[in-house]
C-alpha positions in Angstrom: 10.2 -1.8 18.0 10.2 -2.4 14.3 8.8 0.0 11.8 5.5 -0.2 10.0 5.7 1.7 6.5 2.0 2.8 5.0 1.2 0.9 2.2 1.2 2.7 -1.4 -2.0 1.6 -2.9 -4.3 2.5 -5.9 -8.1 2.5 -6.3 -7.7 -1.3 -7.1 -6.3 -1.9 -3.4 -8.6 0.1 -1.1 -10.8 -3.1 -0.1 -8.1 -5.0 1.1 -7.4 -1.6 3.4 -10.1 -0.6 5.2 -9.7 1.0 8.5 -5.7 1.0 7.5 -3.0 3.8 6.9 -1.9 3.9 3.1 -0.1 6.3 0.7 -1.8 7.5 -2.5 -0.2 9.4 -5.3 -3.2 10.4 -8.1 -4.5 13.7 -9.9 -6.7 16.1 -8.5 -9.6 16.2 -10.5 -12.5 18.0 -9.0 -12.6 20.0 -5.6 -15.8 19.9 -3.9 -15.6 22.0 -0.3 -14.2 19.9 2.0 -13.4 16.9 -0.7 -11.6 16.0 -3.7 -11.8 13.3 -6.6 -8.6 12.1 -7.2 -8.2 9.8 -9.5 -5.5 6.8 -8.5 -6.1 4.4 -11.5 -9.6 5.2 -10.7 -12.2 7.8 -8.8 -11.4 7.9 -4.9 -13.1 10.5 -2.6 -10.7 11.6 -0.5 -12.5 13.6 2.9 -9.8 16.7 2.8 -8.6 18.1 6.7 -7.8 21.9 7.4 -4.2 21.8 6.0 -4.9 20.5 2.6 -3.8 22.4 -0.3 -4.7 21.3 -3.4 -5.4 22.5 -7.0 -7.6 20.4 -9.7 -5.5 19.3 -12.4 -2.2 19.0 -9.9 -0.8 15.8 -8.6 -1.2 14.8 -4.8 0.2 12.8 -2.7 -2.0 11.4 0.3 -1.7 10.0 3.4 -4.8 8.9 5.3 -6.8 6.2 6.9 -9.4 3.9 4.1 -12.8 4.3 5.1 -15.9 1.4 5.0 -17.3 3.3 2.5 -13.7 3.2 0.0 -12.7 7.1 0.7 -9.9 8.2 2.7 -9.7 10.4 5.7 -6.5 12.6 4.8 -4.1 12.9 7.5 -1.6 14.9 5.2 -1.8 15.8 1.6 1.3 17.0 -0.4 0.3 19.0 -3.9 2.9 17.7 -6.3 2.4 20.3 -8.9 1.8 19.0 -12.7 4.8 17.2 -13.6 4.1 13.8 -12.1 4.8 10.6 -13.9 1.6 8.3 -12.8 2.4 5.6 -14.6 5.2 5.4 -12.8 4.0 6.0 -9.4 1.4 3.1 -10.6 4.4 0.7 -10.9 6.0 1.0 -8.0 2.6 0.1 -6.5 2.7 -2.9 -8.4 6.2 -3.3 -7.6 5.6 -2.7 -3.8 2.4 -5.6 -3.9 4.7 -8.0 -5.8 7.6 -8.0 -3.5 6.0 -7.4 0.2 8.9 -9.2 1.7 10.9 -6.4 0.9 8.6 -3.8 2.5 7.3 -3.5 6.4 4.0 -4.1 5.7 2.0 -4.8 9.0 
């Protein structure tokens, strides 16, 4: 059986990922109970589970399923601390949509 990798996406993709897996590195910027705004090269709402972790200002990664509505259901988070590069974790996004044949993209 061949692997399917979750796609990285930004805010830009999430329409063409609704009801799918995807990975999204962005900055924590508000913490609301069970949610955070991240921003991704834009606002997503991102619907936090039990073992999620994260401080505003910090970098996350997330992996979780796109909703209808454009948030994301985490199914794991990751706090990155403050030294993330997000222009370059915006690239290889770019990079990753630009060259599909070289990912396992379902």
């Amino acid at each position: 059986m061949e692997a399917i990798a979750n796609p990285r996406i930004t805010c830009v993709y999430l329409n063409s990922y609704v009801g799918k897996n995807v990975i999204i590195v962005g900055k924590v910027i508000q913490l609301r109970g069970d949610e955070a705004l991240i921003d991704a090269d834009g606002n997503i709402t991102a619907h936090l589970n039990r073992e999620a972790h994260l401080s505003a200002g910090n970098g996350v990664q997330i992996i979780g399923k796109v909703n209808p509505d454009l948030s994301i259901k985490v199914l794991s988070s990751l706090d990155l601390g403050t030294g993330v590069d997000y222009n370059l974790a915006n690239s290889v996004v770019e990079i990753s949509h630009q060259h599909r044949n070289l990912f396992s993209y379902d």
